[in-house]
ChimeraX commands (.cxc) that place a marker at each C-alpha (Angstrom):
marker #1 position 0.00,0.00,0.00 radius 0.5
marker #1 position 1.09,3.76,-0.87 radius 0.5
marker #1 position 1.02,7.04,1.65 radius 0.5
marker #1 position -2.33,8.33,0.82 radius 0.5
marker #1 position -1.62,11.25,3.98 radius 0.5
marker #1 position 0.53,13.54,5.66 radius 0.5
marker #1 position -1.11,14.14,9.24 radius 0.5
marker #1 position -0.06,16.74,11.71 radius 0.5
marker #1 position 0.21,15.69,15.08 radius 0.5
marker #1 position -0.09,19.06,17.09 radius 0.5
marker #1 position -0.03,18.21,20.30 radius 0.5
marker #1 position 3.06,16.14,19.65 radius 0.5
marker #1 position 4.92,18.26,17.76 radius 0.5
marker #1 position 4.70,21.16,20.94 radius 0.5
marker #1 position 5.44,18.06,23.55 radius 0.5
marker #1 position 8.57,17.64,21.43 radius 0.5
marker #1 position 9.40,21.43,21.77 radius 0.5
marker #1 position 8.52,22.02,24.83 radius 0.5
marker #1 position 6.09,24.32,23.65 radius 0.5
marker #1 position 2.84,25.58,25.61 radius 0.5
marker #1 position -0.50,24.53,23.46 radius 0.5
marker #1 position -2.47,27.37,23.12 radius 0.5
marker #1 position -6.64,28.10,22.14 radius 0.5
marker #1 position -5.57,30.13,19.00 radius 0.5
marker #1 position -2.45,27.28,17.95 radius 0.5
marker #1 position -0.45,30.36,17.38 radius 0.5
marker #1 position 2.74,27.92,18.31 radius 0.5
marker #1 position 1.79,25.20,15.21 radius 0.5
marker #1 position 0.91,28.29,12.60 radius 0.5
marker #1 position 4.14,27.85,10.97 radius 0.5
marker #1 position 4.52,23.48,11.09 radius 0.5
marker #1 position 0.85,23.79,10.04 radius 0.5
marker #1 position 0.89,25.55,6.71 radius 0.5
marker #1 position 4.14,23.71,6.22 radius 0.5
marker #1 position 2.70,20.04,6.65 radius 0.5
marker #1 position -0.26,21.09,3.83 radius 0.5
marker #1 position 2.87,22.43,1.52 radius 0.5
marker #1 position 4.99,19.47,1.65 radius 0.5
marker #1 position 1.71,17.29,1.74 radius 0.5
marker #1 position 0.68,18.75,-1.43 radius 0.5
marker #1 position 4.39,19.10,-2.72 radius 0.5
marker #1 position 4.29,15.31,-3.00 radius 0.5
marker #1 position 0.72,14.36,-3.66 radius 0.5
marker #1 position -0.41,13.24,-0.37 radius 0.5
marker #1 position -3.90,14.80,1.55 radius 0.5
marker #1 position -2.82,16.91,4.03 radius 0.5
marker #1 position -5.10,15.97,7.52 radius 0.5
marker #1 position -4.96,18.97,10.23 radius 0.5
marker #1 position -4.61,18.61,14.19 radius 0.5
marker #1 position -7.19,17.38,16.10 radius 0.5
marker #1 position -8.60,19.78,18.64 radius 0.5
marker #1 position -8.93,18.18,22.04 radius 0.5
marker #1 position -11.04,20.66,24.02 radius 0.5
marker #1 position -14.21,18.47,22.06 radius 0.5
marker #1 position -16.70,20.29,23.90 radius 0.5
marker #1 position -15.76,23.59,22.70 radius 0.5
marker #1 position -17.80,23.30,19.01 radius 0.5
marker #1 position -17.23,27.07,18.37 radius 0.5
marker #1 position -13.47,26.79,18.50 radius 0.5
marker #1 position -13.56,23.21,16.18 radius 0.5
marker #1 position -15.45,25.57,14.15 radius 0.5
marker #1 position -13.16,28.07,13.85 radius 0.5
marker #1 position -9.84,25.69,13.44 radius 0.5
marker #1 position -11.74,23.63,10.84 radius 0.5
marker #1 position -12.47,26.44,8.72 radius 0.5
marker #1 position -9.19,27.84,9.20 radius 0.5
marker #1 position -7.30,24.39,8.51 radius 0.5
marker #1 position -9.66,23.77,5.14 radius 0.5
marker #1 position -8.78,27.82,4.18 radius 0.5
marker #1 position -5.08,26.82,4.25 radius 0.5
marker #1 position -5.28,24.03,2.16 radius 0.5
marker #1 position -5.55,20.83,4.55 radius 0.5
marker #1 position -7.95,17.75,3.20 radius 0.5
marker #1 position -9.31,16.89,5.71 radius 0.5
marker #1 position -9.22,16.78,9.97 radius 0.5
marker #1 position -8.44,14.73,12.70 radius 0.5
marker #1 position -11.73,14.52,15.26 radius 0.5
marker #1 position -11.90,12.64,18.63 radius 0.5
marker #1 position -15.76,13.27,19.59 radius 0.5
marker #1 position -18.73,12.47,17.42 radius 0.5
marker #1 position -20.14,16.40,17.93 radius 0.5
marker #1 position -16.84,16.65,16.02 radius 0.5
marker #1 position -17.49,15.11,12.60 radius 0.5
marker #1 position -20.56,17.28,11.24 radius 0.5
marker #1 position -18.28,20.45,12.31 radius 0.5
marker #1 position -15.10,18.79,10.12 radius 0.5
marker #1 position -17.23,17.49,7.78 radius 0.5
marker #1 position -18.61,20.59,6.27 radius 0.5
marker #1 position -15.72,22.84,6.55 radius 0.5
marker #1 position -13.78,20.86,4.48 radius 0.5
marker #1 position -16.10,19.73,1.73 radius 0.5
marker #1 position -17.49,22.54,-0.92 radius 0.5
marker #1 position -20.83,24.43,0.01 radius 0.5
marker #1 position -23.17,24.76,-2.79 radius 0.5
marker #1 position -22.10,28.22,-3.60 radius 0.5
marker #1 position -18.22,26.77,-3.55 radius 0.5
marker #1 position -19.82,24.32,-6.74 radius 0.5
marker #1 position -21.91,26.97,-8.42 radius 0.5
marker #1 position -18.70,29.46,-8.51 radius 0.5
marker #1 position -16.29,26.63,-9.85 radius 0.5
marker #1 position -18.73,25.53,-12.21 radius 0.5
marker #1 position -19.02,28.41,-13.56 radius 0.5
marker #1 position -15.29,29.12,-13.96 radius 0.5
marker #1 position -15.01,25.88,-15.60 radius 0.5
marker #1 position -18.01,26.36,-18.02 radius 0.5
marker #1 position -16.47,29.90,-19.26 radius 0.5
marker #1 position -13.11,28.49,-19.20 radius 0.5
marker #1 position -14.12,25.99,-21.46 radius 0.5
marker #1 position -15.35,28.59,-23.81 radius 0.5
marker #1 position -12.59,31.07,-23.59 radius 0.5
marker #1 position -10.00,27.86,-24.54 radius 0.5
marker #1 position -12.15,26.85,-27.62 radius 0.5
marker #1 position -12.13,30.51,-28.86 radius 0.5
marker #1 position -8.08,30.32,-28.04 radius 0.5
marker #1 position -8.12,33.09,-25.45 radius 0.5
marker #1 position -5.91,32.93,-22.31 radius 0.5
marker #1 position -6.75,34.70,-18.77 radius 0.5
marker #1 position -10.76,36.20,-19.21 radius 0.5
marker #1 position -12.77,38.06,-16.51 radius 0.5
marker #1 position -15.63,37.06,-14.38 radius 0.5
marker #1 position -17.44,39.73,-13.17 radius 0.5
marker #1 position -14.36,42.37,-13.00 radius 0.5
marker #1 position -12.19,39.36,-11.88 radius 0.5
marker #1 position -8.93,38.02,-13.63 radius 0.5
marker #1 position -9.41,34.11,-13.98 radius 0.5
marker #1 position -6.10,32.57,-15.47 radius 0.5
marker #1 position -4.58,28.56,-14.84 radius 0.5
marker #1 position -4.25,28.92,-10.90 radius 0.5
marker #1 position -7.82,29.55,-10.30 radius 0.5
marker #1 position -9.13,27.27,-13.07 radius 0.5
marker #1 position -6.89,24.92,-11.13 radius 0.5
marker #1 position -8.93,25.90,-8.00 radius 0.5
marker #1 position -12.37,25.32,-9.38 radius 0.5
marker #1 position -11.48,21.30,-10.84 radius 0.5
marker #1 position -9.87,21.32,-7.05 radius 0.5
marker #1 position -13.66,22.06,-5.92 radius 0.5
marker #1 position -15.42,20.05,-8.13 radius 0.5
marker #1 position -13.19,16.94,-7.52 radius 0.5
marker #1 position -14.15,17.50,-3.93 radius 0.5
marker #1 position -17.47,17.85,-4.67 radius 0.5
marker #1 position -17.44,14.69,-6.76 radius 0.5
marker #1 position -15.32,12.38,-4.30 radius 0.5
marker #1 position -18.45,13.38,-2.06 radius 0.5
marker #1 position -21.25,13.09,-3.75 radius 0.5
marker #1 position -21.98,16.94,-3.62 radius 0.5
marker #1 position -22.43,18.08,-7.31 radius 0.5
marker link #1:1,2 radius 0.2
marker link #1:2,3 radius 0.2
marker link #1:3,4 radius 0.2
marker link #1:4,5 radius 0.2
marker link #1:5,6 radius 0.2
marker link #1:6,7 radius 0.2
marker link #1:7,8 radius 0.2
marker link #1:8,9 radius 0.2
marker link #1:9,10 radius 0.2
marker link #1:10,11 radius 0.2
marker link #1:11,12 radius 0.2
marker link #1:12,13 radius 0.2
marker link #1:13,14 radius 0.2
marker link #1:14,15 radius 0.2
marker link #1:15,16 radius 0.2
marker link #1:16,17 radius 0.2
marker link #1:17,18 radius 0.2
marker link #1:18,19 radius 0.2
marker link #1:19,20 radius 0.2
marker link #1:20,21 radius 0.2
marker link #1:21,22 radius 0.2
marker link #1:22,23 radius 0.2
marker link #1:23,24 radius 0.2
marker link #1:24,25 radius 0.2
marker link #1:25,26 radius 0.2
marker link #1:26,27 radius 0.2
marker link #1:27,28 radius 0.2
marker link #1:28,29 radius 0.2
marker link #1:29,30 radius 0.2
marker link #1:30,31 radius 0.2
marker link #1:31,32 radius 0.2
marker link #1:32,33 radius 0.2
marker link #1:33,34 radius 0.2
marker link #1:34,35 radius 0.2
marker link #1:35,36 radius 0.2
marker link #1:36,37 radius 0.2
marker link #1:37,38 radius 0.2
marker link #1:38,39 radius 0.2
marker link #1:39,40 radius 0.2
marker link #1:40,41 radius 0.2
marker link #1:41,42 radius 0.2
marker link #1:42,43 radius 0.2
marker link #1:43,44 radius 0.2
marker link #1:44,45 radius 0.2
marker link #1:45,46 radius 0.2
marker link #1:46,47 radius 0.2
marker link #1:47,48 radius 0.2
marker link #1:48,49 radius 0.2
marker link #1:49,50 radius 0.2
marker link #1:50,51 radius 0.2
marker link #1:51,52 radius 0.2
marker link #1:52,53 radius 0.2
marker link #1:53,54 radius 0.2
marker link #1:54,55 radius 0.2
marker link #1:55,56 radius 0.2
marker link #1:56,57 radius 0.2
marker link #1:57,58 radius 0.2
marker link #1:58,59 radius 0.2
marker link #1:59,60 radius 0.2
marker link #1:60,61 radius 0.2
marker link #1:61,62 radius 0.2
marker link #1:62,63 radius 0.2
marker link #1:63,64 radius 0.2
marker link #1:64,65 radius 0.2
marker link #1:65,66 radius 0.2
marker link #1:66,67 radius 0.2
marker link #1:67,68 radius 0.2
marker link #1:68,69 radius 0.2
marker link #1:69,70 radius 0.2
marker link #1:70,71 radius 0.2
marker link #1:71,72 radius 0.2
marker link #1:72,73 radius 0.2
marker link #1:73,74 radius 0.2
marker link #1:74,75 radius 0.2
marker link #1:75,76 radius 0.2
marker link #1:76,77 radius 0.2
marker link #1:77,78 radius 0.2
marker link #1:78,79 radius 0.2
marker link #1:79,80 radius 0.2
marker link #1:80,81 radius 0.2
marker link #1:81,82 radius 0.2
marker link #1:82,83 radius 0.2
marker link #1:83,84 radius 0.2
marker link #1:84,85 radius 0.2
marker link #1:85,86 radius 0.2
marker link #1:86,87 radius 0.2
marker link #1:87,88 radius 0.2
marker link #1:88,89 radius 0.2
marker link #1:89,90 radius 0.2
marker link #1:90,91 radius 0.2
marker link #1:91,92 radius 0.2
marker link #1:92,93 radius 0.2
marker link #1:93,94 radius 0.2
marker link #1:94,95 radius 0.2
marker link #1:95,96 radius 0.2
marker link #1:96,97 radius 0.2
marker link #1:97,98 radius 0.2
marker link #1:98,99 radius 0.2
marker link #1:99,100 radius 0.2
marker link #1:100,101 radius 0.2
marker link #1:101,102 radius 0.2
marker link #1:102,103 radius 0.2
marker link #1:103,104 radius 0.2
marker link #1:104,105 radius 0.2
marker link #1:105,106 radius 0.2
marker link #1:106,107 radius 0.2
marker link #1:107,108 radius 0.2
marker link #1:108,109 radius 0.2
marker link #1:109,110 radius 0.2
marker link #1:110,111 radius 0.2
marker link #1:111,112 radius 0.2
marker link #1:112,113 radius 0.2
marker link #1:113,114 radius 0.2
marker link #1:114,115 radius 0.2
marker link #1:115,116 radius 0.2
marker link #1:116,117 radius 0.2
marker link #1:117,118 radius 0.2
marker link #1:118,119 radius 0.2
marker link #1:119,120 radius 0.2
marker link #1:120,121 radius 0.2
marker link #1:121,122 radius 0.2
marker link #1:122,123 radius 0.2
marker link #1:123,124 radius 0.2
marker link #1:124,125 radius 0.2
marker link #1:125,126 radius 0.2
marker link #1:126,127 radius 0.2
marker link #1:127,128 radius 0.2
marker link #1:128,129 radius 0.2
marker link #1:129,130 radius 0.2
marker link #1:130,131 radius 0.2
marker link #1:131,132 radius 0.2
marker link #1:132,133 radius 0.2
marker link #1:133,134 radius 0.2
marker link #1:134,135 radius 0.2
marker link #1:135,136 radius 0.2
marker link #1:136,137 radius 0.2
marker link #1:137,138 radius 0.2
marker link #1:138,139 radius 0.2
marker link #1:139,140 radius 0.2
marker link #1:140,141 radius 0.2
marker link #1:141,142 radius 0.2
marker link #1:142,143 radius 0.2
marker link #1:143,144 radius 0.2
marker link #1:144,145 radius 0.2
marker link #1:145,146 radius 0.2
view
């Protein structure tokens, strides 16, 4: 079997330091968003820190949304009130689909006329955010969304 994952363990990686584990994770900002580059470097998901104060929802809110911003697949949970919270912070919302459909549809049309970069309602769209929409609609598709 391959790697399918790169997962940060937080709370392991400040044991190792020495480091005191903070509510905003101000001490893993920096391992974080370098666990989703390398992740991604290589082709692996990248699967964020688990948040162990599990009865806090707002703040597994917050880090979930913050972790799927920065580019991480997917989260580590420990509760069941967990898993809704993870679950739709990292998959597309509807308006996530309608946005990179759309990109893709006028992409489409722009690459059979021959243009490069077009605009979407005064917005430059080029490769990286054509990139961005497949991204969401792979998503989307791995989970049944679209």
């Amino acid at each position: 079997s391959t790697t399918q994952a790169l997962i940060f363990g937080g709370d392991d990686y400040a044991a190792a330091l020495g480091a005191t584990r903070t509510p905003d994770n101000s001490e893993l900002h920096t391992a974080r968003q370098q666990v989703v580059m390398y992740a991604k470097a290589v082709g692996l998901q990248a699967i964020d820190i688990v948040n162990i104060d599990f009865t806090n929802l707002e703040s597994m809110e917050r880090e979930s949304l913050q972790g799927a911003q920065w580019g991480f697949t997917g989260k580590q949970v420990i509760h069941p009130k967990q898993v809704r919270i993870a679950q739709e912070a990292f998959s597309p919302s509807e308006a996530d689909i309608a946005w990179a459909s759309r990109i893709i549809e006028e992409f489409e049309k722009h690459e059979a006329a021959g243009t490069g970069a077009f605009q979407i309602d005064g917005t430059m769209i080029d490769a990286p955010t054509v990139k961005q929409a497949v991204d969401v609609l792979e998503r989307a598709g791995l989970m049944d969304l679209s």
